[in-house]
C-alpha positions as CSV (number, residue, x, y, z in Angstrom):
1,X,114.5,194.4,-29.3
2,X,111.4,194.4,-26.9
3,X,113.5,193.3,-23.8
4,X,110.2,193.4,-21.9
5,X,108.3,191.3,-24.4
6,X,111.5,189.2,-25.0
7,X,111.1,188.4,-21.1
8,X,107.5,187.7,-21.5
9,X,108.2,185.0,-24.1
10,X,111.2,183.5,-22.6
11,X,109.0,182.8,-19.2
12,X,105.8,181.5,-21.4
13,X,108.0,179.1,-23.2
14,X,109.9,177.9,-20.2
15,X,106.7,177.0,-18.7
16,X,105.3,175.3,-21.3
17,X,108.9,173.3,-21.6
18,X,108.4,172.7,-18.0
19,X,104.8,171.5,-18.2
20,X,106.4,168.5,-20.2
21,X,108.8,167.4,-18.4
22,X,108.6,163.9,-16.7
23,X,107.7,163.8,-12.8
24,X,111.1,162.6,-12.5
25,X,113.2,165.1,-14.1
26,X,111.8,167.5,-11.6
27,X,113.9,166.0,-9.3
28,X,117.2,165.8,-11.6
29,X,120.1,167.9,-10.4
30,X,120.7,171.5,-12.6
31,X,123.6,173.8,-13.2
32,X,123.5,175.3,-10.0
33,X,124.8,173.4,-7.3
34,X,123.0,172.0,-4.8
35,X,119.6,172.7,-6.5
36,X,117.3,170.6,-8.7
37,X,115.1,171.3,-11.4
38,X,112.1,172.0,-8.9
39,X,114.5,174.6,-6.4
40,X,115.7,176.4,-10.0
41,X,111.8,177.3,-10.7
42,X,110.9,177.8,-7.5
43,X,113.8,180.4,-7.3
44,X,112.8,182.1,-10.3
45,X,109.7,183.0,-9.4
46,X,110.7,184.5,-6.2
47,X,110.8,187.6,-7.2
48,X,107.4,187.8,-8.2
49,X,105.8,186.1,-5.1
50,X,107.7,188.0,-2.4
51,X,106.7,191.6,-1.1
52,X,109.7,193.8,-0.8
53,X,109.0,193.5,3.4
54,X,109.0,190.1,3.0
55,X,112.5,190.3,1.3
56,X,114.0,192.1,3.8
57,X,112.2,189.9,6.4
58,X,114.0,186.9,4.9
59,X,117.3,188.3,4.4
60,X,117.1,189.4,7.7
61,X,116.8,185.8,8.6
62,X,119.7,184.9,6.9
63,X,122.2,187.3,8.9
64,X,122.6,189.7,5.6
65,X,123.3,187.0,3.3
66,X,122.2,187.3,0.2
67,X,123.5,183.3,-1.5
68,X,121.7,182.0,2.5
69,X,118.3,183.6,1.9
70,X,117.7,182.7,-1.6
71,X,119.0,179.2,-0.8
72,X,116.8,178.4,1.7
73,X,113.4,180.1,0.4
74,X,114.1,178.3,-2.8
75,X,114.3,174.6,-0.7
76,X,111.2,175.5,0.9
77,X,109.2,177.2,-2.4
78,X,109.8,174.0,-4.3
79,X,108.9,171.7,-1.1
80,X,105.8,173.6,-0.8
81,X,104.5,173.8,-4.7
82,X,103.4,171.1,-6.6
83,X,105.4,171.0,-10.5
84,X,102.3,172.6,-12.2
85,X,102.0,175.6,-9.8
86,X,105.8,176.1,-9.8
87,X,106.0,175.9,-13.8
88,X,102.7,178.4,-13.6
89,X,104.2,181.2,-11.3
90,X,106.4,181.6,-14.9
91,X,103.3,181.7,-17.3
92,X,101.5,183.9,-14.8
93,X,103.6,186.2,-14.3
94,X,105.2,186.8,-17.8
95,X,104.5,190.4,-17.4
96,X,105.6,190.9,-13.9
97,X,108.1,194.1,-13.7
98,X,110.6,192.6,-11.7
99,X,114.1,193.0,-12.2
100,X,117.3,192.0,-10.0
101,X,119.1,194.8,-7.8
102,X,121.2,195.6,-10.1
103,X,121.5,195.6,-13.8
104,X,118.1,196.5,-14.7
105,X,116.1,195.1,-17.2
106,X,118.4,193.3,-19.4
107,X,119.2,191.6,-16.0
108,X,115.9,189.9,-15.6
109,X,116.1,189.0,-19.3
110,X,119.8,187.3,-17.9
111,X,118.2,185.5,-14.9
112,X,115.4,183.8,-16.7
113,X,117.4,183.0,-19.6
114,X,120.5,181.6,-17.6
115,X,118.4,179.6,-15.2
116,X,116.8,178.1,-18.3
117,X,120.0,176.9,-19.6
118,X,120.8,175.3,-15.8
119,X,117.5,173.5,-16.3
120,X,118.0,172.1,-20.1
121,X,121.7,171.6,-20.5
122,X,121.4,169.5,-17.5
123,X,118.5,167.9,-18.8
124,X,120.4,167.4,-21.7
125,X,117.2,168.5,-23.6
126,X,117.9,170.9,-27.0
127,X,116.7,173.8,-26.4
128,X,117.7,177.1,-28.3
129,X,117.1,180.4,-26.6
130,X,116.0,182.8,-29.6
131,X,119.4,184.6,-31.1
132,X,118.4,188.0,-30.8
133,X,117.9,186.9,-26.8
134,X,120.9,185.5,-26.4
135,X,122.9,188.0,-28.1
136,X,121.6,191.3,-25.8
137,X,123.0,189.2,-23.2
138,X,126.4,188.6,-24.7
139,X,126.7,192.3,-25.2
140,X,126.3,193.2,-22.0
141,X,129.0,190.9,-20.3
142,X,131.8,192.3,-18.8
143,X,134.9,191.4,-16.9
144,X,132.9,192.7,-13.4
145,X,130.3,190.6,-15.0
146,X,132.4,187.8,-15.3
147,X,133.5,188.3,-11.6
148,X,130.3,188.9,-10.0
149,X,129.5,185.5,-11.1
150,X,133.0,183.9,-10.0
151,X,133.6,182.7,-14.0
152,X,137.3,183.0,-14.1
153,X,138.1,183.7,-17.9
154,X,141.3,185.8,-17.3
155,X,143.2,184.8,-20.0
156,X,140.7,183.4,-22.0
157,X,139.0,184.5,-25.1
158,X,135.7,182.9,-24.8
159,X,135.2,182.6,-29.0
160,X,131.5,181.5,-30.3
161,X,131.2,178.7,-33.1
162,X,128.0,179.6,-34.3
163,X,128.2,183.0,-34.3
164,X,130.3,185.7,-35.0
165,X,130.9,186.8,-31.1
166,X,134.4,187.0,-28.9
167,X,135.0,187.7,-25.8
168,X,138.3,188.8,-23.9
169,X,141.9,188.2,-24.8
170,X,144.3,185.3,-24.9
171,X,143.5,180.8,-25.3
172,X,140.7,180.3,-27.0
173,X,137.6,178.8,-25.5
174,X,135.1,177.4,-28.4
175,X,131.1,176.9,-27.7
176,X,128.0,177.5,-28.9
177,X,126.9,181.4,-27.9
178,X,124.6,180.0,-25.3
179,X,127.4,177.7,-23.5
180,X,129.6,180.7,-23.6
181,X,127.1,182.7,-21.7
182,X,126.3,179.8,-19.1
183,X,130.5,180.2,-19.1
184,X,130.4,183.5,-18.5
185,X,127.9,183.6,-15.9
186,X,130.4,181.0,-13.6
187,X,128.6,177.5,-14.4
188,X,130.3,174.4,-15.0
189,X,129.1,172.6,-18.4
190,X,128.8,169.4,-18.8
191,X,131.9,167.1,-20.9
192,X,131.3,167.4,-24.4
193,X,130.0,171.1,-25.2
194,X,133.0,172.9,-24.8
195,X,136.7,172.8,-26.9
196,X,139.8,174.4,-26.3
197,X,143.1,174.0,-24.2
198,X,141.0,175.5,-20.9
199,X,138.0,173.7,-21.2
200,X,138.7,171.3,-18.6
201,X,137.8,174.2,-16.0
202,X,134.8,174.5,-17.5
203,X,133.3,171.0,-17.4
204,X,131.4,170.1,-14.3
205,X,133.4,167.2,-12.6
């Protein structure tokens, strides 16, 4: 796969998703905590909008830390965009080159898929993330993976329903591949989309 053009299509369609979504669902709470629809997008796009000096500027700011810096520029990103400019800083930069710290490409392909996901499970709205997408990212997870992202699946096999993908040892955990990945990348889902003895840990409360 064209990871580079897989990005470019994931970021197109999530701004035309966005581009159609009711004033009010901008507002509507997401996957990650704390943050609504309109912090999520503004948080994606940060990486294209901020100068590497201005990174540093920021984190600076934030004593060193990382979860601080992106929290707060994200709060103020979204205060200071309308909805159409935030969901265009994805369409306009489709192409941009940026890619997280670590993990490289397939990493950026991670970010913009997973923060999707936060948006439309939330949202409750069906969207699919193409399989060939979804399945370079389940190939790269890892149990440091899993960590980094404070998913505690010790234990667990995380075990696909609609496709033929496992991951890990031990109870299973059943999903759809792209619940698994929100799984594996430390979200809470919510009730409903995940079966299994541990899926209680799972489900946002």
């Amino acid at each position: 796969m064209d990871i580079k053009a897989a990005i470019a299509a994931e970021r197109r369609e999530l701004a035309a998703m966005l581009d159609g979504l009711p004033a009010g669902q901008w507002d509507a709470p997401t996957l990650c905590a704390g943050w609504r629809v309109r912090e999520v997008v503004a948080h994606m796009s940060m990486g294209f909008r901020y100068s590497l000096p201005k990174t540093v500027a920021e984190l600076v700011r934030a004593g060193g830390n990382l979860h601080r810096m992106t929290d707060r520029c994200a709060r103020r990103d979204a205060a200071a965009a309308s909805t159409s400019e935030l969901a265009g800083f994805l369409r306009e930069h489709a192409h941009h080159p940026w890619k997280p710290p670590v993990g490289g490409i397939a990493a950026a392909l991670g970010h913009d898929v997973v923060h999707g996901l936060d948006i439309t499970v939330a949202l409750g709205l069906d969207r699919r993330v193409p399989e060939d997408r979804v399945r370079l990212l389940l190939e790269k997870i890892t149990p440091g993976t899993a960590r980094f992202f404070g998913a505690e699946v010790r234990g667990i096999q995380l075990r696909a329903d609609d496709l033929d993908w496992s991951f890990g040892t031990g109870t299973p955990l059943y999903g759809s591949t792209q619940d698994l990945l929100l799984v594996a990348y430390g979200r809470k889902l919510p009730p409903g989309r995940l079966h299994g003895e541990p899926h209680p840990r799972f489900v946002a409360g």
